[in-house]
Rosetta silent file (secondary structure, phi, psi, omega in degrees, C-alpha in Angstrom):
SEQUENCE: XXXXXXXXXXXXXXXXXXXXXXXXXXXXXXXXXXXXXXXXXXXXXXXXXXXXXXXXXXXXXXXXXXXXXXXXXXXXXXXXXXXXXXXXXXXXXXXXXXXXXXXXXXXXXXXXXXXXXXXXXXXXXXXXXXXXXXXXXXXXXXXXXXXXXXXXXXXXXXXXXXXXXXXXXXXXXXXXXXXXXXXXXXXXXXXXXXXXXXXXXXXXXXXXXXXXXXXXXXXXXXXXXXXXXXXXXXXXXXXXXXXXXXXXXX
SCORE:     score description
SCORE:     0.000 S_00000001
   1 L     0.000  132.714  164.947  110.915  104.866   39.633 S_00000001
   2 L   -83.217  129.053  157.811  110.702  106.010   43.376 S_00000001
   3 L   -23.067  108.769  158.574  113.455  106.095   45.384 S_00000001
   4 L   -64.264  156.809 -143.381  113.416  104.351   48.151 S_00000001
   5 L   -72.496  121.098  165.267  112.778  105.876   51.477 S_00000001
   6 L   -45.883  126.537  166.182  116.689  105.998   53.128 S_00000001
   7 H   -35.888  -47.131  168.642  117.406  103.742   55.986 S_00000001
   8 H   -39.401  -32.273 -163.315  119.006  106.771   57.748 S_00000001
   9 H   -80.368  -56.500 -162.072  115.537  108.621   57.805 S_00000001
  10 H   -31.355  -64.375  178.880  113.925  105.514   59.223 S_00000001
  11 H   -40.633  -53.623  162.571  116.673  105.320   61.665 S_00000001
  12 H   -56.497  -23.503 -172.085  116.089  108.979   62.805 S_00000001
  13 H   -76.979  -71.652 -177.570  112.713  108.840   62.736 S_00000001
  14 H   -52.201  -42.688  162.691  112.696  106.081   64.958 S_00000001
  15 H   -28.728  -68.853  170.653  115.235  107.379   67.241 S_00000001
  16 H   -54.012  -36.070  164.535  112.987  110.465   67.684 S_00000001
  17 H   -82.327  -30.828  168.773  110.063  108.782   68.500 S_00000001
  18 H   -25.521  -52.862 -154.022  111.831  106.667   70.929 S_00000001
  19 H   -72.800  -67.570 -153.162  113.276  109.457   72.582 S_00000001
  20 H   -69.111  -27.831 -158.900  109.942  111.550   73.157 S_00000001
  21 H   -90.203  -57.260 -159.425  107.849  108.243   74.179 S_00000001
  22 H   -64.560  -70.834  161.707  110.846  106.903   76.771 S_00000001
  23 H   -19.018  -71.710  177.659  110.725  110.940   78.039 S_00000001
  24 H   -75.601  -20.483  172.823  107.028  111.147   78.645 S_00000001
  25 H   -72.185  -61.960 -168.453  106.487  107.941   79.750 S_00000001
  26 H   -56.546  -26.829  170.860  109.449  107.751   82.986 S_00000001
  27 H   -49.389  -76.237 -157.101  108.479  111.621   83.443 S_00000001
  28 H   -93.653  -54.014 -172.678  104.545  110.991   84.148 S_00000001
  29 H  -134.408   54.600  168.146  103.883  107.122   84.618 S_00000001
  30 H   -12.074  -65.768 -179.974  107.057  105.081   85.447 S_00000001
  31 H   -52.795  -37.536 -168.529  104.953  102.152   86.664 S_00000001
  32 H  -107.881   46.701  170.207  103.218  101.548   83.209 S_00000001
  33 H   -17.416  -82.555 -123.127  106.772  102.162   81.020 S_00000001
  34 H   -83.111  -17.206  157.783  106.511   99.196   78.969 S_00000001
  35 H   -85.709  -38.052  171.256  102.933  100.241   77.518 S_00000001
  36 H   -60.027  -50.865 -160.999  102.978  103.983   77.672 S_00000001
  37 H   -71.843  -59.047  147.401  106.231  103.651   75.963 S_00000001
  38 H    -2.010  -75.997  172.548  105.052  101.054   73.392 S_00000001
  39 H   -39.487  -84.440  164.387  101.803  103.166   72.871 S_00000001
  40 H   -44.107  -39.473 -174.239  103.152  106.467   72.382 S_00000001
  41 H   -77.520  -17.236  157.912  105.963  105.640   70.428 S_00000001
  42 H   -42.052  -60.988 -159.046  103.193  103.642   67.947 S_00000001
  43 H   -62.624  -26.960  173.535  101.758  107.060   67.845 S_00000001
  44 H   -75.019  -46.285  156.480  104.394  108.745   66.862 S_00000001
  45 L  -105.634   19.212 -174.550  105.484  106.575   64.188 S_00000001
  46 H   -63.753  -47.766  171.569  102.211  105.721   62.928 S_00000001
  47 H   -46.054  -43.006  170.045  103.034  108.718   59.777 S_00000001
  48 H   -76.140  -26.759  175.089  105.633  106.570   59.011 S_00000001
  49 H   -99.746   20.287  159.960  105.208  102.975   58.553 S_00000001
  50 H   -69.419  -35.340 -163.247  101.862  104.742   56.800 S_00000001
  51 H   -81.380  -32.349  172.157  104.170  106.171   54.322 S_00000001
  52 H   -48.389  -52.938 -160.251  106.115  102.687   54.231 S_00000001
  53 H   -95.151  -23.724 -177.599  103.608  100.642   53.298 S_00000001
  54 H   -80.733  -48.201 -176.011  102.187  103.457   50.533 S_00000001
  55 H   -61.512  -57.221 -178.246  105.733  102.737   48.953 S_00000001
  56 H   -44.608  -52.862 -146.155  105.405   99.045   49.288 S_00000001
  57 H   -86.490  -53.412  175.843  101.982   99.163   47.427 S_00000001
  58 H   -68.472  -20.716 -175.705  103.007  101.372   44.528 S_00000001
  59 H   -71.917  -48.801 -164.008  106.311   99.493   43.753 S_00000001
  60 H   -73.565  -33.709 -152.653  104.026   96.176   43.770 S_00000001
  61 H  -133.025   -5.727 -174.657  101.058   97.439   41.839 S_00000001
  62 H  -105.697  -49.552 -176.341  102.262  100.751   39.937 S_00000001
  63 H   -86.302  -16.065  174.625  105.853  100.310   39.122 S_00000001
  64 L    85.461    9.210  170.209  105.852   96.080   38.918 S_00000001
  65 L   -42.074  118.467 -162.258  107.711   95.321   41.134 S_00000001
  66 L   -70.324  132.613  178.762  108.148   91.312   42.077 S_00000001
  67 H   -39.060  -50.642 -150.622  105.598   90.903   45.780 S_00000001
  68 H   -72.238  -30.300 -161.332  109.116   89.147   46.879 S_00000001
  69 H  -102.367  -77.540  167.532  111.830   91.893   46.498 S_00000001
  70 H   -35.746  -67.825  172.475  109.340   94.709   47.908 S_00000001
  71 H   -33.270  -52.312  170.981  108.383   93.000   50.473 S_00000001
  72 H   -35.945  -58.000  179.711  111.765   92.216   51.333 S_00000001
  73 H   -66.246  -33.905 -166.845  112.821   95.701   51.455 S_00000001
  74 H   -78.220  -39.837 -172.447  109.899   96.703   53.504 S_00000001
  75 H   -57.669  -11.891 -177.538  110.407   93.883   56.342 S_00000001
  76 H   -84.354  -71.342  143.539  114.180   95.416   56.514 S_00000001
  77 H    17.319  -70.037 -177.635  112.586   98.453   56.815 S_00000001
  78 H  -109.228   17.866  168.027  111.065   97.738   59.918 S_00000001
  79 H   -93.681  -27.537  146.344  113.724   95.582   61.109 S_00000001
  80 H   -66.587  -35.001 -175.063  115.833   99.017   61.476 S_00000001
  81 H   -69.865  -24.062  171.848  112.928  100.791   62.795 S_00000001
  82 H   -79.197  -35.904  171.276  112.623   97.819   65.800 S_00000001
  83 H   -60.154  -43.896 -173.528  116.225   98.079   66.029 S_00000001
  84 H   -82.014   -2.856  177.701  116.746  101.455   66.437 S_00000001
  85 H   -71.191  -54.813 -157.134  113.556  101.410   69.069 S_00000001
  86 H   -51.925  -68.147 -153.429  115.320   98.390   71.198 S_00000001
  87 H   -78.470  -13.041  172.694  118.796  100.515   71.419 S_00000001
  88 H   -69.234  -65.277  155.284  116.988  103.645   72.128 S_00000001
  89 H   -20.575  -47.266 -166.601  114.815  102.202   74.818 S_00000001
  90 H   -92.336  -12.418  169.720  117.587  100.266   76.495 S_00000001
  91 H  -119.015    4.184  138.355  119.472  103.357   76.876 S_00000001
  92 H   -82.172   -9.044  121.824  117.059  105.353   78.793 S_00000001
  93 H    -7.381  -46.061  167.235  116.754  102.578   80.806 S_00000001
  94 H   -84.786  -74.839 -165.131  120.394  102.692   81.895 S_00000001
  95 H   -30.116  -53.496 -166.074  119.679  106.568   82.142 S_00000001
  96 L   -93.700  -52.246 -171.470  116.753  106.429   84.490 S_00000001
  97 L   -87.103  -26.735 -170.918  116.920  103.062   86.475 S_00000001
  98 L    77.507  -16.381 -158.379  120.390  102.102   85.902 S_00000001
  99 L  -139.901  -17.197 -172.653  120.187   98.806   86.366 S_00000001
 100 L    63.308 -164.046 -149.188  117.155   97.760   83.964 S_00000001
 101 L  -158.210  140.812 -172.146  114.491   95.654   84.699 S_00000001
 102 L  -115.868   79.546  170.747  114.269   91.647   83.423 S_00000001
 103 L   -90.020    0.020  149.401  110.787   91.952   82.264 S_00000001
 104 L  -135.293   75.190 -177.692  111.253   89.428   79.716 S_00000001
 105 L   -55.140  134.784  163.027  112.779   86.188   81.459 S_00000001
 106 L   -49.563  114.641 -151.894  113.647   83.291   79.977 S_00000001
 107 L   -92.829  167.016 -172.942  111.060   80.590   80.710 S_00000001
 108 L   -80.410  -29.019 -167.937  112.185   77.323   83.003 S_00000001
 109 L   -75.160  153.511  150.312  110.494   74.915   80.815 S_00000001
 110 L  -115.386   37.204  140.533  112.315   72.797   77.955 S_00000001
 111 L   -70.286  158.963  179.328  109.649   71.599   76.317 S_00000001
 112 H   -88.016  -46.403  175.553  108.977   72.456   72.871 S_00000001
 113 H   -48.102  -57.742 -174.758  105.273   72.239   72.935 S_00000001
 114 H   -47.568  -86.190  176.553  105.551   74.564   75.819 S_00000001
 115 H   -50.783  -31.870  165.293  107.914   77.499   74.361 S_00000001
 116 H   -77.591  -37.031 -170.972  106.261   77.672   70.979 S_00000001
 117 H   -84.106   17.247  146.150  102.786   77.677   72.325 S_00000001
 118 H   -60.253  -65.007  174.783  104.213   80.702   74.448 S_00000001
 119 H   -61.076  -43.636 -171.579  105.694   82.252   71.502 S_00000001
 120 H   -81.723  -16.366  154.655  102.777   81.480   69.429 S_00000001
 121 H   -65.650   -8.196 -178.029  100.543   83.749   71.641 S_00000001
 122 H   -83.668  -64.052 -162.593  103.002   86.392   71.228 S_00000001
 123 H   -60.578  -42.944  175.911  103.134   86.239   67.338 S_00000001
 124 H   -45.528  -45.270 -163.876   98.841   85.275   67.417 S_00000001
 125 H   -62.950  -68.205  140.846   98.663   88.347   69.358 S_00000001
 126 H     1.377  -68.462 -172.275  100.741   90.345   66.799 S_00000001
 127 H   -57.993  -68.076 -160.834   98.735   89.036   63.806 S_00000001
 128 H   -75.111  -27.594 -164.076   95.272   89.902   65.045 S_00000001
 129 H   -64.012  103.799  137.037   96.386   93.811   66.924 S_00000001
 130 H  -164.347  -26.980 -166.847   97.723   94.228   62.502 S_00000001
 131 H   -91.590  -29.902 -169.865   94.393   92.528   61.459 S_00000001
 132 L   -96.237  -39.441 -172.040   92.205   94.930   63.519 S_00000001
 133 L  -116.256    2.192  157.739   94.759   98.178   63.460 S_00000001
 134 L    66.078 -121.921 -165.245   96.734   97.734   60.313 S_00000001
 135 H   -62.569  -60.298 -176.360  100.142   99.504   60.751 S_00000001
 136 H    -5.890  -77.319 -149.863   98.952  100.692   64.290 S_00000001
 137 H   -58.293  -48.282  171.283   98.560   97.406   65.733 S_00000001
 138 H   -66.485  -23.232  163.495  102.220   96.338   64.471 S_00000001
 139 H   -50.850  -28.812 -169.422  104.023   99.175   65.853 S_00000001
 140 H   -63.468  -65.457 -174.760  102.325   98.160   69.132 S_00000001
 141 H   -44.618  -56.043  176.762  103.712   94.473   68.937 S_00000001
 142 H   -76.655  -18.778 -162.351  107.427   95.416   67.882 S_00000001
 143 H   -73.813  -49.694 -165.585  107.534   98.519   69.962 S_00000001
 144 H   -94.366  -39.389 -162.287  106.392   96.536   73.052 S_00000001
 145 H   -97.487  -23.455  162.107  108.541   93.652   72.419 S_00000001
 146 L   -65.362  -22.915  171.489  111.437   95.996   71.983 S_00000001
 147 H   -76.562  -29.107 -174.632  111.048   97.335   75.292 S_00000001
 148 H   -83.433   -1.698 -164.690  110.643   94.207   76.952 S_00000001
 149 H  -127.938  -45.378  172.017  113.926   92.297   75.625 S_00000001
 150 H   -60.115  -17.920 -163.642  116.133   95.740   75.641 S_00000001
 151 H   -94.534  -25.945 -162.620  115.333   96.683   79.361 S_00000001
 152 H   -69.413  -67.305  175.317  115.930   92.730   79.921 S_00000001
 153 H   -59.778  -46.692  170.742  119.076   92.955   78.127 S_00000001
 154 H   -34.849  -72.785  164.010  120.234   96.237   80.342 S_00000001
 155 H   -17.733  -46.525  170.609  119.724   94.012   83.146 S_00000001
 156 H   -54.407  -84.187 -166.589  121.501   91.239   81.845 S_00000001
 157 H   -53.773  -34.822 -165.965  124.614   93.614   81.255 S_00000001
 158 H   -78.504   15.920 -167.151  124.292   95.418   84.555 S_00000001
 159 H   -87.864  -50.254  167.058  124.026   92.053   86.551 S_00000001
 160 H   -31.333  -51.158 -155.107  127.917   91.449   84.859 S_00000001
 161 H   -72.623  -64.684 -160.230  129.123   94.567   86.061 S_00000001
 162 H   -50.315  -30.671 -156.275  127.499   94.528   89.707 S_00000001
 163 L    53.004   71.052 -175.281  129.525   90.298   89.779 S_00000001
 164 L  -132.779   -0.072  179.860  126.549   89.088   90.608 S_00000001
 165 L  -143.822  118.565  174.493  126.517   86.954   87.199 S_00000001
 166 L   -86.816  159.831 -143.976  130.040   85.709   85.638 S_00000001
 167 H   -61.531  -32.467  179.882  131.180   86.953   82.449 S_00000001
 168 H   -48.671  -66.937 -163.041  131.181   82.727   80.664 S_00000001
 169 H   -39.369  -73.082 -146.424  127.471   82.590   81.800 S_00000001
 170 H   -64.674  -63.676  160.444  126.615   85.505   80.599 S_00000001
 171 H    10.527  -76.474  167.643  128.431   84.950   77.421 S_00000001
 172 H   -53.156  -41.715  161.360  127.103   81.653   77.012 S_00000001
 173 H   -63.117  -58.136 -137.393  123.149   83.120   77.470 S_00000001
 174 H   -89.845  -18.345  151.261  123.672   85.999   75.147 S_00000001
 175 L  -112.316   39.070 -179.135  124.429   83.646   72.326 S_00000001
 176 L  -118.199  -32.860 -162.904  122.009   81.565   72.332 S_00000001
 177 H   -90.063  -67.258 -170.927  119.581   84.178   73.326 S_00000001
 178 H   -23.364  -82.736 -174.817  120.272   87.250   70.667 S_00000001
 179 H   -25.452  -33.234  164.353  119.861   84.595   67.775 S_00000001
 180 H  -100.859   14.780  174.899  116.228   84.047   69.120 S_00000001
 181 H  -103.659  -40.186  163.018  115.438   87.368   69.608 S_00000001
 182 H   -96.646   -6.428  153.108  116.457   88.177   66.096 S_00000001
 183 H   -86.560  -17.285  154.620  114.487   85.194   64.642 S_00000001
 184 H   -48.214  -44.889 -176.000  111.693   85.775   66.512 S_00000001
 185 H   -62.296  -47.553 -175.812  111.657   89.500   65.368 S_00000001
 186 H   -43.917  -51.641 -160.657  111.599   88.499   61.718 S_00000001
 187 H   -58.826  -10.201 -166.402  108.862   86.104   62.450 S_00000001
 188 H   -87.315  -62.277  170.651  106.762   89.134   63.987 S_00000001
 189 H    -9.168  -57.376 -170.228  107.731   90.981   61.270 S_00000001
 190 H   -80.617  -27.035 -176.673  106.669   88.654   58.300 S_00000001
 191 H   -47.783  -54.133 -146.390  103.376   88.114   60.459 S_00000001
 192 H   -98.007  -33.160  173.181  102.518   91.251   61.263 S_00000001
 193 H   -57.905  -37.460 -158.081  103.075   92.399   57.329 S_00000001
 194 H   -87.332  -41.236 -173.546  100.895   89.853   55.675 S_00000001
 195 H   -47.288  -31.107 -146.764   98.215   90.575   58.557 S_00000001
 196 H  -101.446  -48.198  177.411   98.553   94.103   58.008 S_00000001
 197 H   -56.794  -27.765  153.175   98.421   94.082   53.873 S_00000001
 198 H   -34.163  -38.098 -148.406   94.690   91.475   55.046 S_00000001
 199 H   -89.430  -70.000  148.230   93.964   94.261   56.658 S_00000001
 200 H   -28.192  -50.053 -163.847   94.090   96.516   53.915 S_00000001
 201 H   -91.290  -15.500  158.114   92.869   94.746   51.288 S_00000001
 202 H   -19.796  -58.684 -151.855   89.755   93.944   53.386 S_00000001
 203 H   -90.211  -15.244 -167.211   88.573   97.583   53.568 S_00000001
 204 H  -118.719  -11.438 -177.627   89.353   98.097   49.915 S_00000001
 205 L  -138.703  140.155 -177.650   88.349   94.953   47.897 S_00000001
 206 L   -50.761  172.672  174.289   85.539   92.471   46.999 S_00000001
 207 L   -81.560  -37.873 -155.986   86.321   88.991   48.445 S_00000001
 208 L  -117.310   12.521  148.592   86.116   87.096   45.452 S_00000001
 209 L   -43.620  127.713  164.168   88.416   90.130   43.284 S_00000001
 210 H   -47.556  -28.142  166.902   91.496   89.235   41.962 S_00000001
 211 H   -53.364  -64.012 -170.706   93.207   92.013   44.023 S_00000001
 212 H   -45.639  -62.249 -168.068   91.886   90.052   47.272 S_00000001
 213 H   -76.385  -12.892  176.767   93.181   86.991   46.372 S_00000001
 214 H   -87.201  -35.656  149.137   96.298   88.051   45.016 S_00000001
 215 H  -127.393   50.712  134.045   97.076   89.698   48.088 S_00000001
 216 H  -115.500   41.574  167.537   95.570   87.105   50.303 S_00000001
 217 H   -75.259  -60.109 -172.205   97.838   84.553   48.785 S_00000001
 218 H   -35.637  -60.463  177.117  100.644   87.060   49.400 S_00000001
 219 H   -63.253  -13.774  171.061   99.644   87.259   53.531 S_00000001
 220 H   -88.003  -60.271 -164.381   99.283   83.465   54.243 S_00000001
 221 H   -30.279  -58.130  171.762  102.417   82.808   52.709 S_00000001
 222 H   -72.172  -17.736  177.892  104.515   85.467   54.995 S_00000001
 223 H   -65.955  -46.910 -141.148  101.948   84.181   58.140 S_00000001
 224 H   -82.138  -44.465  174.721  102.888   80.859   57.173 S_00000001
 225 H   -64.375  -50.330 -179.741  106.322   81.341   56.722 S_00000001
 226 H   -54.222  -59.169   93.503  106.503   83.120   59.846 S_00000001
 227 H    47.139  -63.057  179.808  104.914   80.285   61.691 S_00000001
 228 H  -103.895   -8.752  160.755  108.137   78.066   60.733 S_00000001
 229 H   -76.401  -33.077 -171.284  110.390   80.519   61.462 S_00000001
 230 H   -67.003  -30.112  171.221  108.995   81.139   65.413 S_00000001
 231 H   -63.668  -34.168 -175.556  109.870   76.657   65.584 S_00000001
 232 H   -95.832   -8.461  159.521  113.239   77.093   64.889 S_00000001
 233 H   -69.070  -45.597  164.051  113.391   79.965   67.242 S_00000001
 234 H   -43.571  -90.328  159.925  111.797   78.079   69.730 S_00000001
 235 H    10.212  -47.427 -174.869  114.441   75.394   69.276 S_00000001
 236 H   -83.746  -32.171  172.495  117.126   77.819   69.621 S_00000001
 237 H   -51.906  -76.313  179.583  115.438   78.980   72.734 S_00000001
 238 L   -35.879  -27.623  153.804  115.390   75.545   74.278 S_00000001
 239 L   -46.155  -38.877 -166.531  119.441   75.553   74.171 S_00000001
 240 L  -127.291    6.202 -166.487  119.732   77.984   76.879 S_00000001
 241 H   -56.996  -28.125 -167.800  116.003   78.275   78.898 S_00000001
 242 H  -100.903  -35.828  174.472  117.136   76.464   81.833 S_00000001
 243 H   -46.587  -22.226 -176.667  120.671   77.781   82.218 S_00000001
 244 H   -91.560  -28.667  140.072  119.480   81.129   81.502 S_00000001
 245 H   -21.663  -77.540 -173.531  116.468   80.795   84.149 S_00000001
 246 H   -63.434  -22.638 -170.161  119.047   80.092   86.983 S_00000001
 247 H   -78.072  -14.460 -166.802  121.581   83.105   85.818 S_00000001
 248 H  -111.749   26.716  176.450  118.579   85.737   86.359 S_00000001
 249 L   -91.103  137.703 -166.337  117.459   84.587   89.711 S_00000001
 250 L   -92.219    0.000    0.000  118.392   87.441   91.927 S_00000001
């Protein structure tokens, strides 16, 4: 059976691409960070969640693997590779600006209609860059979204230190907020997977083949799934949006 690919590698991998993307971006074009960095660091790990996804395919179609238990492993998979982007990101951040940047604020509304159909342009958005650019396009989406909620979070902490926000508050935001930040990620995750095995099986299979439909049961399911996971993040959101509004007003 093949081995699966170590976490450690991932982790390093990502780390490295982080690094060189964070580097080249604040170096040449500060002002566009949060895309340059995004971009490049796609580019960079594009060999890898190629190689990711080549594993994923052979466990499921060579070795027999159950769709649910691969899969599994691969969304963990890129739930260390978004992790290890986010803390990489957020600490050249501190490095270069010092102080971070809150480029992804908490919105003022509490409606629920509101904050999911927010969210669900984020995740829509997701879905189709993985429908048109396969791995590409999801590296873009977590990549992008890591930059935006780690530079956010620098901010956050350096607002504590500076007393310009007191330590309850902040407290009180950051646990309400992490928990939607890591169900959100899943939800991009599971999204961005079934879009991006659509994607694949497009280019490679009749429509009416048993392949196709077998794995575009598999991608509505994880869209679908996905879908009801971004409502109860929204929900969780809606605990702290307006208290968390007023703590980042400058």
């Amino acid at each position: 059976m093949l081995a699966p690919l170590p976490y450690s590698h991932i982790a390093l991998r990502s780390a490295y691409a982080a690094f060189i993307a964070s580097l080249i971006v604040y170096l040449l074009f500060p002002d566009k960070a949060e895309l340059g960095a995004s971009a490049l660091c796609g580019l960079e790990l594009r060999t890898l969640i190629d190689t990711l996804l080549t594993r994923n395919r052979i466990y499921i179609w060579k070795e027999k693997l159950h769709p649910a238990k691969a899969n599994s492993e691969l969304a963990l998979q890129l739930l260390t590779l978004f992790g290890t982007v986010f803390v990489v990101f957020g600490l050249a951040e501190i490095f270069v600006s010092g102080g971070g940047r809150l480029t992804m604020s908490p919105k003022s509304s509490t409606s629920f209609p509101e904050l999911y159909y927010t969210n669900f342009v984020v995740l829509t958005t997701g879905i189709l860059l993985s429908l048109l650019f396969s791995g590409g396009g999801l590296l873009l989406i977590l990549n992008w979204y890591a930059f935006h909620w780690s530079t956010s979070l620098v901010y956050f902490g350096t607002a504590v230190a500076a007393g310009r926000v007191g330590l309850w508050e902040v407290t009180k935001t950051a646990g309400s907020w992490l928990p939607f930040l890591g169900l959100e990620v899943i939800a991009i995750c599971l999204s961005g997977l079934g879009a991006v095995f659509l994607s694949k099986a497009l280019r490679k299979y009749e429509l009416r083949s048993v392949p196709m439909k077998r794995v575009a049961k598999t991608a509505l399911l994880l869209i679908v799934v996905s879908f009801f996971i971004l409502a109860v993040a929204t929900l969780v959101e809606l605990s702290f949006a307006t208290s968390a509004s007023e703590i980042f007003i400058d």
